[in-house]
N, C-alpha and C positions, 0 to 999 in steps of 0.2 A: 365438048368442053368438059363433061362428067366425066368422060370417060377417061379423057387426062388428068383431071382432077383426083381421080380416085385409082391412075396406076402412077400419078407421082408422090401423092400427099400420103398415102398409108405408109408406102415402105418408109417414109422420111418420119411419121409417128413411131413408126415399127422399132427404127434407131434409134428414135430420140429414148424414148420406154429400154430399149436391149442400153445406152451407155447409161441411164437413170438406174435401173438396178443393178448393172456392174459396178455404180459407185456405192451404191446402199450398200451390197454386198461386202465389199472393200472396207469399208468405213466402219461395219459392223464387225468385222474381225479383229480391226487393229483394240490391241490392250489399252486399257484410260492408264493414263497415271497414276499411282497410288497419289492420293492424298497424302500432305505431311501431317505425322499426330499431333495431338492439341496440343500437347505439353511435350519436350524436350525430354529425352529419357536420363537419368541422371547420369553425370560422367566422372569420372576421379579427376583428381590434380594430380595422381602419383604416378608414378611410370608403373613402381611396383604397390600392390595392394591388396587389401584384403576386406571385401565390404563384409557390409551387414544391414539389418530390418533396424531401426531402432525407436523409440516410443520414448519423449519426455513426460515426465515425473517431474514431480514436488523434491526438492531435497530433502524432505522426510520422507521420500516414498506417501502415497496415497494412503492416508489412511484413513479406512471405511470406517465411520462411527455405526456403532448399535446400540441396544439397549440391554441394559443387566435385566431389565424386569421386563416381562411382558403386561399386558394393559393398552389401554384406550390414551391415544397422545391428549392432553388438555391443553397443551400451549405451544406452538413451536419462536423460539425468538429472534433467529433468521430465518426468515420467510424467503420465496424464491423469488422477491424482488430486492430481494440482498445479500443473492448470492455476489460473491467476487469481493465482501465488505472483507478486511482483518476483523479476527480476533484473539483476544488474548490468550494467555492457558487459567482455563478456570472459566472464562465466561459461560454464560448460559445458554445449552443450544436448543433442547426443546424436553418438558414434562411431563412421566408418564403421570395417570391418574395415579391419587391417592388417597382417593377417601375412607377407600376400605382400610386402608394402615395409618390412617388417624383416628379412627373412629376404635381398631383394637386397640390404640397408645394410649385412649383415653378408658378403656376397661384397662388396661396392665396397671396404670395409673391408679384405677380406683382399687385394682388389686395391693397395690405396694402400699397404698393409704392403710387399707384393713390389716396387712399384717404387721402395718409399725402401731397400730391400737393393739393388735394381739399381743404384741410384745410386749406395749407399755402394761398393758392387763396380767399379764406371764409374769411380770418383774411384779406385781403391786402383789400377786398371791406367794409370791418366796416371800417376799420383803415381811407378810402375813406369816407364815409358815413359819419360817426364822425366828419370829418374836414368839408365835404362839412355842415353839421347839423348846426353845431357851429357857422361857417360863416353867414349863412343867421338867426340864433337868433340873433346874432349882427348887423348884417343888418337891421333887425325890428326894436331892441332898438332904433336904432339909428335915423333912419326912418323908420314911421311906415305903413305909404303906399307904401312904396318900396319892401315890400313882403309881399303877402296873406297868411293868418289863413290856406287854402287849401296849400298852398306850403311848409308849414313847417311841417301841419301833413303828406306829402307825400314824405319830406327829415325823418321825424322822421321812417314813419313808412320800409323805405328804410334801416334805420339804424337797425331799431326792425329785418329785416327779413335776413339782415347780421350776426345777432347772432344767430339767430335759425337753418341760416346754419350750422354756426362751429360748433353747437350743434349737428346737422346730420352729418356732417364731422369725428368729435370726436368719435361719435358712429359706423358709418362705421370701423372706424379704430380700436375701440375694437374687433367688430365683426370680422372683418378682420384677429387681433390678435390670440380670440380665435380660429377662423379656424386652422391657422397656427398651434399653440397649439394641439387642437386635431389631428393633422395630424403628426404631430411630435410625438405622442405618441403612436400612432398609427405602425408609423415608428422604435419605439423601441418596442412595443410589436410583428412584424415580427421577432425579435431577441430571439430566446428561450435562456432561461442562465438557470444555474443549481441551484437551490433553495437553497441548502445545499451543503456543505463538504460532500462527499463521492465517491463511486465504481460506474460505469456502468458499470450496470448487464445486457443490452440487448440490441439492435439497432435493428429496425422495420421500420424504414426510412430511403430512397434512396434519391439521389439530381436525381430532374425530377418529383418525384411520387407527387400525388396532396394529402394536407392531408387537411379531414375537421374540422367542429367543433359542436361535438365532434368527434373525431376521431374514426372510424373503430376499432381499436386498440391502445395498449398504443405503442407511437413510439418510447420512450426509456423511460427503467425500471432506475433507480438507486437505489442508498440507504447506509447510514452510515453501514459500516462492519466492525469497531471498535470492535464490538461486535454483536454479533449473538442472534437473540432471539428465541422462539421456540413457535409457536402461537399452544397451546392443544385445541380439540375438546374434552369435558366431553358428554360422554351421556346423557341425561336426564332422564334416568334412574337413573344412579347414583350420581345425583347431591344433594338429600336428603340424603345420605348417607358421601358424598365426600364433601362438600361447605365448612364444617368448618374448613379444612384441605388446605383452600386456603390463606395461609399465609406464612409470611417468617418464617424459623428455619424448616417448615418441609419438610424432605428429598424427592427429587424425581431422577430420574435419566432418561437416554434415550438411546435407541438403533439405529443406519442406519439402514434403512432398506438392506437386504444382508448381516449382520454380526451384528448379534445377540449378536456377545461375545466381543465388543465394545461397554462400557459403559461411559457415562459422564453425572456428575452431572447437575445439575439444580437449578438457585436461581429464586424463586418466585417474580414475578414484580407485575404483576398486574391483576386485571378480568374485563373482558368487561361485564358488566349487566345487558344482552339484550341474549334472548334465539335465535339462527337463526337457517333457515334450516341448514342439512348439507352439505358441499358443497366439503370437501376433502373427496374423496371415497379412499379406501382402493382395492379393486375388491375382496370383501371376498365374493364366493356365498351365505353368509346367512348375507351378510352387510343390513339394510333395507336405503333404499334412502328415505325415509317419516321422519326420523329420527331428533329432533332437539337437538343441541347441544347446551352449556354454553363454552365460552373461553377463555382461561385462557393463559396470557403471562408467559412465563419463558425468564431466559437470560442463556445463557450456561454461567457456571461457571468458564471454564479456557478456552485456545484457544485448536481449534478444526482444525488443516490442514484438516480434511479428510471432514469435515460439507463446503456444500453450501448452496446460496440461492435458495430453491424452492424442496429440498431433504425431503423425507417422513420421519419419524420415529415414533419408537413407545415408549411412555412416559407412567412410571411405579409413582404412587406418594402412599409414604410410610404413610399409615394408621394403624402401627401396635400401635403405641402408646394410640391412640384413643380408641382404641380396648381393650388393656388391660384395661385402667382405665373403658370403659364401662363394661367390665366382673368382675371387684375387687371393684366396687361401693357398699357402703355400704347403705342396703335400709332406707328410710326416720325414723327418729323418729318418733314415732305414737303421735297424736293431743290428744289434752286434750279429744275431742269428741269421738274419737276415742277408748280414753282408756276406756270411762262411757260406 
């Protein structure tokens, strides 16, 4: 009974094992399917086209606030639990120290005080001088040896040096003045205000932290969000192809990045005329960073909830029109030279 037990049961192990690893085998070679990516890669609406990287802005463009003076912040007035608040042009954004520049406005001050007593003092000794002057010419008139030719040019020139003071008097106290002036302006430039009507978009500044000038970083971002613009990087690749297509009437539109199937148009504003590196990367591994770009403003066309400031997108601009007329161009009439 072993003995057929064990010349039927092995080889029938022996197979079951030999089709168990030809199917492991098997199984382990075939390819998996790629996975589909997360996100949908962005696709044009246009037959013909011309993309681009694009980055919304503020329709002021982003502007980085700093500080004219360096010093220690004593106040900031939007703090970073309000950012995204409006504000005006003029309001208050955050205070450098100033005690050192009220503490000299109040010596300039004590200064301008001492030279208008100089002054009044400078005028009280002509006003002296003059009468004493005047007396002793009519003393001579009258008697002409009852005072010397040396005594009268030394009441004269006592009078002469009475006016040259108030003249130095006078001038202290301008100088004086302007001190005070630049110090007092001074004293309002430790006041940052907000340039413009609009959003703050950032705060980067603490009350305490020391900022310089120029600043490490912008300390607060703002900018008009009335309206959104969309700054396109053009490749320089396609800028021979694409340039004459930078005008209003033609269509472009844009994508968030993340949702592809979220479209909004685009009105042409304006081109900056200047080629720069490039400087918004994409992280595409065959992106090249040597790359220079032309940039071209758009403004979003209607209002956008889902659009901020500093969000990627990617901008399609509709070439198909160009396109045709270049393909249904009828060739030149041949020259007179031409036809001999």
């Amino acid at each position: 009974m072993n003995a057929r037990l064990t010349k039927y049961l092995l080889p029938l192990l022996a197979a079951v094992a030999l089709v168990f690893s030809v199917y492991h085998v098997v199984r382990s070679q075939q390819t998996a399917p790629k996975p589909p990516p997360p996100v949908e890669p962005p696709r044009t609406p246009f037959g013909h086209t011309v993309a681009g990287a694009g980055i919304v802005e503020a329709e002021t463009e982003n502007i980085s606030i700093g500080s004219a003076l360096p010093g220690v912040v004593l106040d900031v007035y939007v703090p970073v639990e309000k950012v995204g608040q409006r504000v005006e042009a003029g309001d208050k954004l955050f205070l450098v120290d100033t005690r050192a520049l009220l503490a000299l406005l109040k010596y300039q001050q004590a200064n301008l005080a001492a030279a208008k007593a100089q002054l009044e003092l400078n005028e009280a000794t002509l006003r002296l001088a003059k009468v004493t002057n005047s007396r002793f010419k009519n003393l001579s008139k009258e008697n002409s040896g009852a005072v010397s030719e040396m005594q009268l040019d030394q009441y004269k020139a006592q009078e002469d040096q009475a006016e040259a003071n108030i003249d130095l008097a006078r001038a202290a106290i301008g100088q004086a003045e302007a001190q005070i002036g630049q110090t007092k302006t001074d004293i309002d430039r430790s006041l940052v205000r907000a340039p413009v009507e609009g959003k703050v978009l950032q705060v980067n500044v603490r009350p305490g932290e020391y900022v310089g000038t120029p600043p490490s970083q912008a300390l607060i971002v703002l900018g008009s969000v009335h309206n959104l613009n969309v700054r396109v990087d053009i490749d320089e690749n396609d800028i021979p192809r694409a340039y004459s297509y930078f005008k209003a009437g033609v269509r472009a539109f844009a994508s968030p990045r993340g949702d592809p199937s979220k479209k909004f148009p685009l009105r042409f504003e304006r081109v900056e005329p200047y080629v720069i590196p490039k400087k918004s990367l994409t992280g595409d591994n065959t992106e090249r960073v040597d790359t220079r770009v032309l940039q071209v403003i758009y403004q979003v066309d209607r209002d956008e909830p889902g659009l901020f400031v500093g969000m990627q997108v990617d901008v399609f601009l509709d070439t198909a029109d160009g396109e045709k007329t270049d393909s249904t161009e009828k060739p030149a009439a041949p020259t007179e030279k031409e036809k001999s």
